[in-house]
C-alpha positions as CSV (number, residue, x, y, z in Angstrom):
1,X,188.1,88.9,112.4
2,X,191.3,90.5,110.8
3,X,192.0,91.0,107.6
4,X,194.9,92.5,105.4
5,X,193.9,95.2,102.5
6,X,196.2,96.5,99.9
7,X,195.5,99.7,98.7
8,X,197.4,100.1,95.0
9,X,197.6,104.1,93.9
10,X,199.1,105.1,90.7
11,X,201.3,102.7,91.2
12,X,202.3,103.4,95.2
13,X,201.4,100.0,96.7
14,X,201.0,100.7,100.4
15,X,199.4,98.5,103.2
16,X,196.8,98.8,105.5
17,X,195.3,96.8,108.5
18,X,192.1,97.1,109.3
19,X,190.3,95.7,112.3
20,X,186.6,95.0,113.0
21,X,187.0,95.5,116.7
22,X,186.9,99.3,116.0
23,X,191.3,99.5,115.6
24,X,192.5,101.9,111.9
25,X,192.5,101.8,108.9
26,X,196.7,102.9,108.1
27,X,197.8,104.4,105.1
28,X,194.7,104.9,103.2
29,X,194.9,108.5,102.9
30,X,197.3,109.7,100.7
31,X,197.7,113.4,100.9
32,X,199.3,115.3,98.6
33,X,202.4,117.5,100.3
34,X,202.9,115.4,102.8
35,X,206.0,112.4,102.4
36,X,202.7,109.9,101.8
37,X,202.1,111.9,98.4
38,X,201.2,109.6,95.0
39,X,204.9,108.2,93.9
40,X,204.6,109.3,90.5
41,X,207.3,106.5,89.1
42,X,207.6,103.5,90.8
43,X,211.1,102.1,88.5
44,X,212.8,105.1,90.5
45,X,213.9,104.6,93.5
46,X,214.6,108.0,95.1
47,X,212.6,111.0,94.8
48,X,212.5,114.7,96.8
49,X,210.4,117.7,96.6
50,X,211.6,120.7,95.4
51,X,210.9,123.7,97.2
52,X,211.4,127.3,96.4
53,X,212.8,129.2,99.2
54,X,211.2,132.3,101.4
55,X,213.1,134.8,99.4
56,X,212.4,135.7,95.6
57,X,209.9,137.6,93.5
58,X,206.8,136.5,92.2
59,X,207.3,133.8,89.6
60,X,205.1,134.3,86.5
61,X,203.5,130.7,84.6
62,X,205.9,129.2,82.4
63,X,209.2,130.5,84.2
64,X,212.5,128.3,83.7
65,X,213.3,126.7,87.3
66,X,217.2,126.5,87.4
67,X,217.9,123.4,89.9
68,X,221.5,122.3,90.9
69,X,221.7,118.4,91.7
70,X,224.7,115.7,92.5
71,X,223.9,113.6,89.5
72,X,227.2,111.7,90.2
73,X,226.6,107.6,90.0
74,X,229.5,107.2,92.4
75,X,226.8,108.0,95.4
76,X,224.6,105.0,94.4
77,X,221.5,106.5,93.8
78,X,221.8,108.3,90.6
79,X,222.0,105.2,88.1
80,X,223.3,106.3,84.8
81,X,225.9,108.9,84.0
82,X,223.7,110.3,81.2
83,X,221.3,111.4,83.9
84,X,218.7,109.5,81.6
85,X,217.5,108.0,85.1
86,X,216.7,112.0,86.6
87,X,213.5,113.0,86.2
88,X,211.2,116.0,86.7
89,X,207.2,115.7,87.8
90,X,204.6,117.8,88.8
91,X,201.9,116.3,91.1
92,X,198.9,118.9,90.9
93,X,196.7,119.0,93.9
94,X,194.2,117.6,91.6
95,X,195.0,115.1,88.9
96,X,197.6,112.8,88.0
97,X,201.4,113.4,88.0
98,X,203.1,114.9,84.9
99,X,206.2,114.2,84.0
100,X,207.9,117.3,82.5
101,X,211.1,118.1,80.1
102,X,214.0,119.1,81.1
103,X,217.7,120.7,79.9
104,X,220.6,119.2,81.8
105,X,224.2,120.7,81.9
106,X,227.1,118.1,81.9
107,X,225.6,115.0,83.8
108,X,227.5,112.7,86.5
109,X,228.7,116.0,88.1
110,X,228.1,117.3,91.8
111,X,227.1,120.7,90.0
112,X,224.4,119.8,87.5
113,X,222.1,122.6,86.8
114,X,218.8,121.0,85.3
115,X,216.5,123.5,83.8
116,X,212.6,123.0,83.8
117,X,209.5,125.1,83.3
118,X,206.7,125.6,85.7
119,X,203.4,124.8,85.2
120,X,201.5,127.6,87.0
121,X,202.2,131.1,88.7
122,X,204.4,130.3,92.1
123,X,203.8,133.7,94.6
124,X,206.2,136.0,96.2
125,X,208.6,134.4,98.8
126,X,206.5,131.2,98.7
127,X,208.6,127.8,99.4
128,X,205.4,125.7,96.6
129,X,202.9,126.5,94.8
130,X,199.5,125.9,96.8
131,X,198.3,124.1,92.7
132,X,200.8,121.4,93.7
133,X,204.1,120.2,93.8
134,X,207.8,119.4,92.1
135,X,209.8,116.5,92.5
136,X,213.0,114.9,91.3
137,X,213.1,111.1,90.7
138,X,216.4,109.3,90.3
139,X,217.5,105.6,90.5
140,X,216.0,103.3,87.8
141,X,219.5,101.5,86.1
142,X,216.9,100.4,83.4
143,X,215.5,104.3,82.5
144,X,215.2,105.1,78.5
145,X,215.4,108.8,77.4
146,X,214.3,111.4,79.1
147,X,212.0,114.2,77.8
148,X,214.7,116.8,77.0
149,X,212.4,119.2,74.5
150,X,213.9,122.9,75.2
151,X,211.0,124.1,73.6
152,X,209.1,122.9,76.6
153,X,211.8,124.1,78.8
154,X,212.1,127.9,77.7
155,X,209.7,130.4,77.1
156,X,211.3,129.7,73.1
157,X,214.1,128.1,72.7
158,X,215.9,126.1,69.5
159,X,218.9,124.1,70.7
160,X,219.2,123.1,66.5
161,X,220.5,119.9,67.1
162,X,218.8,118.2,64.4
163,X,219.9,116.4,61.4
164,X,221.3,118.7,58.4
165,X,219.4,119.9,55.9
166,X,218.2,123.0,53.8
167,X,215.2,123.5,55.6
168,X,215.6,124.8,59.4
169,X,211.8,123.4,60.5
170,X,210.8,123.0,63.8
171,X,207.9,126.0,63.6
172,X,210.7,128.4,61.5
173,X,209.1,130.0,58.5
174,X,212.0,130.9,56.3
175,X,212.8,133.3,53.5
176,X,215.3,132.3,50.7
177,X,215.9,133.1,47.6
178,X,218.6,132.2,44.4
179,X,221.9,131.7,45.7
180,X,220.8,132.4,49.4
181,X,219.7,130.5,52.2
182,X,219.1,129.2,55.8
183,X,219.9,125.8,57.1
184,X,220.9,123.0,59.4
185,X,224.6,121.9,59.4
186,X,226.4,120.3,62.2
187,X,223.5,121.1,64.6
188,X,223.5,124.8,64.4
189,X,221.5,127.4,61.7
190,X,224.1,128.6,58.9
191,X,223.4,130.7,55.9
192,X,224.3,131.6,52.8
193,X,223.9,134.9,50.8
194,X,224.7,136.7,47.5
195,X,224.9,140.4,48.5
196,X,220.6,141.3,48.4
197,X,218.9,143.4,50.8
198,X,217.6,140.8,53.8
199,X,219.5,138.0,51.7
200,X,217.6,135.5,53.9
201,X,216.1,134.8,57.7
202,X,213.8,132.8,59.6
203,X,211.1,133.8,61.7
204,X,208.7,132.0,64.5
205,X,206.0,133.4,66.3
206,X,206.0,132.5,69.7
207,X,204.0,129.5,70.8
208,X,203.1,130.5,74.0
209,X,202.5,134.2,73.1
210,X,203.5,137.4,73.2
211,X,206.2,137.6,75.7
212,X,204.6,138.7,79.0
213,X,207.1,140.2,81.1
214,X,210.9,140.6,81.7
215,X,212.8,138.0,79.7
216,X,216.7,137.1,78.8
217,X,217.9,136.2,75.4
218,X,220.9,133.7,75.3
219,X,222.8,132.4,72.0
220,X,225.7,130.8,70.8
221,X,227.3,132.9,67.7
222,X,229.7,131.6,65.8
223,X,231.9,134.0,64.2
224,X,235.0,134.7,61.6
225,X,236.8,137.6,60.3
226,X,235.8,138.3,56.5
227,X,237.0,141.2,53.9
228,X,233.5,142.0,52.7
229,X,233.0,145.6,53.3
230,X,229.7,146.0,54.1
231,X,227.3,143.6,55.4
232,X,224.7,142.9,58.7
233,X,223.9,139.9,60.6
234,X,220.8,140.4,63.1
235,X,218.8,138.8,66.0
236,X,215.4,140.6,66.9
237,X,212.6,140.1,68.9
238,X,209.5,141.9,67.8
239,X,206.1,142.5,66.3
240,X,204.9,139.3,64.0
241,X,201.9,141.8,63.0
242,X,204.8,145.0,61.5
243,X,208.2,142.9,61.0
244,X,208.5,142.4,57.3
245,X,210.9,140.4,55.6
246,X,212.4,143.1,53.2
247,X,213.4,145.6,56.3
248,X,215.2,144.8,58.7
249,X,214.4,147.7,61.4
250,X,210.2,148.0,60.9
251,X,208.4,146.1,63.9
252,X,211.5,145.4,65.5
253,X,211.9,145.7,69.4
254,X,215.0,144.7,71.2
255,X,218.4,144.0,68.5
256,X,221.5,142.5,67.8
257,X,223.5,144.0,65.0
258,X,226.9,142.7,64.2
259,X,228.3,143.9,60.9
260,X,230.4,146.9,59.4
261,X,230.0,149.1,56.3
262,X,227.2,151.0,55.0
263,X,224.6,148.1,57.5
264,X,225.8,149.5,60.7
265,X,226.7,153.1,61.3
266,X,229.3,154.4,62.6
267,X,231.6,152.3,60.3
268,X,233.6,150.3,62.4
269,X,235.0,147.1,61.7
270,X,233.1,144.4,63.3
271,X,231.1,146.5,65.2
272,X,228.4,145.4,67.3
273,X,225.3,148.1,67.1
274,X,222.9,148.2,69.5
275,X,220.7,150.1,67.5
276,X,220.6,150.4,63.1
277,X,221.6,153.6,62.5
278,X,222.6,155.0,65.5
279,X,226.0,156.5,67.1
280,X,226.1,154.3,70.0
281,X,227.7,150.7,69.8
282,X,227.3,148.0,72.1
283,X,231.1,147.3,71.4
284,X,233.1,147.5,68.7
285,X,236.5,145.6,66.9
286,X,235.1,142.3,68.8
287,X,237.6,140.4,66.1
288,X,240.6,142.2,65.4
289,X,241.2,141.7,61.7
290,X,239.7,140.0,58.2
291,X,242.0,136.9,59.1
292,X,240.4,136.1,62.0
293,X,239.7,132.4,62.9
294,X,236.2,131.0,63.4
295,X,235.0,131.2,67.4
296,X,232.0,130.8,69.2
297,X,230.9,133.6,71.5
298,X,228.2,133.2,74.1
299,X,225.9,136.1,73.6
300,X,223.3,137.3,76.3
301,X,220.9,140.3,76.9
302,X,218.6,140.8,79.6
303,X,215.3,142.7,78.6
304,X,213.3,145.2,80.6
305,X,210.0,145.5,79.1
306,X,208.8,148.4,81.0
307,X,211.8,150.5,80.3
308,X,212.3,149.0,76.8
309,X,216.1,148.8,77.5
310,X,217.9,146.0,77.5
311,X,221.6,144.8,79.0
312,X,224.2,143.4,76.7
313,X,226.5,140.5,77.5
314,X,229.3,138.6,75.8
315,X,231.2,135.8,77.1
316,X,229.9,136.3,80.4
317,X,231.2,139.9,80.3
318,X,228.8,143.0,80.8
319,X,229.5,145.2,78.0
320,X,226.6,147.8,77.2
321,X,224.0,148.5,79.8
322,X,220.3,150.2,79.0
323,X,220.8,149.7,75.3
324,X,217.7,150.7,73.8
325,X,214.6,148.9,71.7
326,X,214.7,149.7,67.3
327,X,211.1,150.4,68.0
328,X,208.9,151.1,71.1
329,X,207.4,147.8,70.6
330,X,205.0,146.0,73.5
331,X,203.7,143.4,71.3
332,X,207.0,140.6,71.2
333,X,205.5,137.9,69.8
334,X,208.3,136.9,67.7
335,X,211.9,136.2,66.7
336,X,213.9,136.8,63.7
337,X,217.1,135.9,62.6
338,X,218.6,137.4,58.9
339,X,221.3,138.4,57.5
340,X,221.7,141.6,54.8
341,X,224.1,141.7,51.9
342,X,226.5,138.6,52.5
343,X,228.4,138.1,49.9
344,X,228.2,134.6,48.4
345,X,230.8,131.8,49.2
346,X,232.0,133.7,52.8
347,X,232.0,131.2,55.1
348,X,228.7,130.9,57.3
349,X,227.8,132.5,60.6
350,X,226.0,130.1,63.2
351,X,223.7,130.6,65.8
352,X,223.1,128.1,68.6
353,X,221.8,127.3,71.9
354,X,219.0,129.6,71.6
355,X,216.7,130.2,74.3
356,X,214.5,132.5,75.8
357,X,213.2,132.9,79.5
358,X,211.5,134.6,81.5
359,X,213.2,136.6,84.4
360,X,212.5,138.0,87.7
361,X,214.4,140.8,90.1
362,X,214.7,138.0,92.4
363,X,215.6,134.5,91.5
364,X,214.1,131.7,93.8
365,X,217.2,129.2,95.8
366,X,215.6,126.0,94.9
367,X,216.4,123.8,96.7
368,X,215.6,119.8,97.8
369,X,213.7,118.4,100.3
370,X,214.1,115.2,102.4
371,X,214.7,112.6,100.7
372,X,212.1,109.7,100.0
373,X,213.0,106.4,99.0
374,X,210.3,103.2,97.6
C-alpha cells in the first residue's frame, strides 16, 4: 500500500512518498545549510544565502554587514522599486528564523548597499557562522514595510527622521534652558542658543554598551558661515559615568570641535580642533567667510581604541590622521552632542545620518550564494 504524506515546516510545504515495501521516505529532513533549509517567508519568491568570504578579520557580535545587491525590478525578481519586498533573516541552527532590520542605499539600482547587523561573533576567514545562517528574500509584489530601524542596524545610530518637535526623544536625554534648545526640524537635530557655557546638548548612553572594540563614527553636518566671534559646536564619544553637562572636555574620549574664538584655540576662523585647547587642527578655514551659504558636509572618523587615536574625514577626503582622544578614556559608553556660547537667532547647525559601527582591519566580501526559488 502507498500513500502520499505532506510534511508542512514553518511554512515550507514539501512532499514525501513513503512506501511500505521498505522504498524512502524524501524530503523529510530539512537540514539547516543545505538548499533544503526552513524557507523562512513563503510570499517571497527568491531567496540566497549570504556568505562571507575566506579572507577578513574576525567579526565581533553586533557588526554592520555591508551587502551590495541588484535591487532593480527590471530583472523580474525584485518586485517593488522601494525594495520594501527585500528582506534580511537569520535562520539559527536552532530556533526559528528571524527576520532582521536593515538600511538600504537608493533602491531599484544594480549597486544597492543594504546594511544589517549580525547576530553573533562570525570567525576569522570563515565563509558562515557555524550558529547559523543569513539570507536575502526578494519577490513578494504584495510586501508592506520593511523593518528599516538603524538603531538595530548600527552599533548606535539616529537617522532623526522623525516628525518635528522640541523634544529630540528616541533614548536622547537633553539639556535646555531659557532661550536655548535641542530639536527636531525637517528630520535632522537643530539647536538654538543664547551665548551660555554648554548652551544646550543631548546625550544617550549606549544600548548595547560600552563600545567594545574598533568603531567609525559617521554624520551628516550641516553648516553656514556666521559673524559670531566666538563659539563651539561638539560631537564626543565618552564616559556616561565623568561627562558632565556644564564642561565640555571632562569624560570625553574621541572629539569633534568646529568653532573659532576663545572655544577653540588657535583662533582660526572656522577651525576644526581635534583637540580643546590644543595647537593642532584637524583643518582649518573649512568655509571661507561669515557669508557663507548653508551646506551639508559628510563627516567621518575611524577610532582605534587601543591607540586612542582616531582618523579624520570630510567629504570622503582624509584630512588629519592619528588625531588624539580629549581624555584617555576606555569606558565609551556614550554620545554627546552640544553646542557652547551660540548666540541667539544665528541660524541652526544640523546633524544627521548618525551612526556608529563597529570596524575590523579586514572587511569580509559578502557575497550571494545560488539562488533558491519556491
Amino acid at each position: 500500500m502507498r500513500t502520499i504524506l505532506m510534511l508542512v515546516s514553518f511554512g515550507l510545504l514539501s512532499c514525501a512518498k513513503y512506501d511500505s515495501q521498505g522504498a524512502y521516505l524524501a524530503l523529510l529532513a530539512l537540514q539547516q545549510g543545505s538548499s533544503q533549509a526552513v524557507w523562512a517567508a513563503p510570499a517571497f519568491r527568491y531567496r540566497n544565502k549570504i556568505v562571507f568570504g575566506t579572507s577578513h578579520s574576525a567579526l565581533p557580535n553586533n557588526y554592520t554587514v555591508s551587502l551590495t545587491f541588484d535591487s532593480r525590478t527590471s530583472g523580474g525578481q525584485v518586485m517593488l522599486a522601494s525594495g520594501d519586498d527585500v528582506r534580511i533573516y537569520w535562520q539559527p541552527v536552532s530556533g526559528s528564523p528571524v527576520e532582521l532590520d536593515r538600511v538600504g542605499s537608493t533602491w531599484n539600482s544594480a549597486t544597492t548597499t543594504i546594511d544589517f547587523r549580525l547576530q553573533g561573533s562570525l570567525p576569522q576567514n570563515l565563509n558562515e557562522s557555524a550558529d547559523g545562517s543569513y539570507y536575502i528574500y526578494y519577490g513578494n509584489a504584495s510586501a508592506g514595510t520593511a523593518p528599516f530601524n538603524e538603531m538595530n542596524v548600527y552599533y548606535f545610530a539616529d537617522f532623526f527622521n522623525r516628525a518635528n518637535s522640541t523634544t529630540v526623544g528616541n533614548g536622547w536625554t537633553e539639556w535646555n534652558g531659557a532661550s536655548r534648545d535641542m530639536y527636531i526640524q525637517s528630520g535632522a537635530l537643530g539647536q538654538t542658543g543664547n551665548d551660555q557655557v554648554m548652551d544646550a546638548g543631548v546625550k544617550q548612553t549606549f544600548p548595547l554598551g560600552a563600545i567594545p572594540s574598533n568603531f567609525t563614527l559617521r554624520f551628516d553636518w550641516g553648516m553656514v558661515g556666521i559673524a559670531q566671534a566666538t563659539w563651539t559646536q561638539m560631537v564626543q564619544i565618552g564616559d556616561s559615568t565623568s561627562m558632565v553637562d556644564t564642561n565640555m572636555t571632562t569624560g570625553a574620549g574621541p572629539s569633534l570641535y568646529f568653532g573659532e574664538g576663545n572655544g577653540i584655540v588657535p583662533d582660526v576662523l572656522y577651525n576644526m580642533d581635534y583637540r580643546f585647547a590644543a595647537a593642532g587642527q584637524l583643518e582649518n578655514t573649512v568655509l571661507p567667510n561669515d557669508a557663507a551659504a548653508f551646506q551639508v558636509m559628510a563627516i567621518r572618523i575611524v577610532v582605534d581604541t587601543t591607540a586612542r587615536t582616531y582618523d579624520y574625514y570630510r567629504n570622503g577626503t582624509l584630512r588629519f590622521t592619528g588625531a588624539g582622544y580629549e581624555n584617555s578614556i576606555s569606558n565609551l559608553n556614550q554620545i554627546r552632542i552640544a553646542m557652547d556660547n551660540w548666540a541667539s537667532g544665528l541660524t541652526s547647525y544640523t546633524y544627521d545620518n548618525l551612526r556608529i559601527s563597529l570596524s575590523v582591519a579586514d572587511d569580509p566580501e559578502p557575497a550571494l550564494s545560488t539562488l533558491e526559488t519556491l
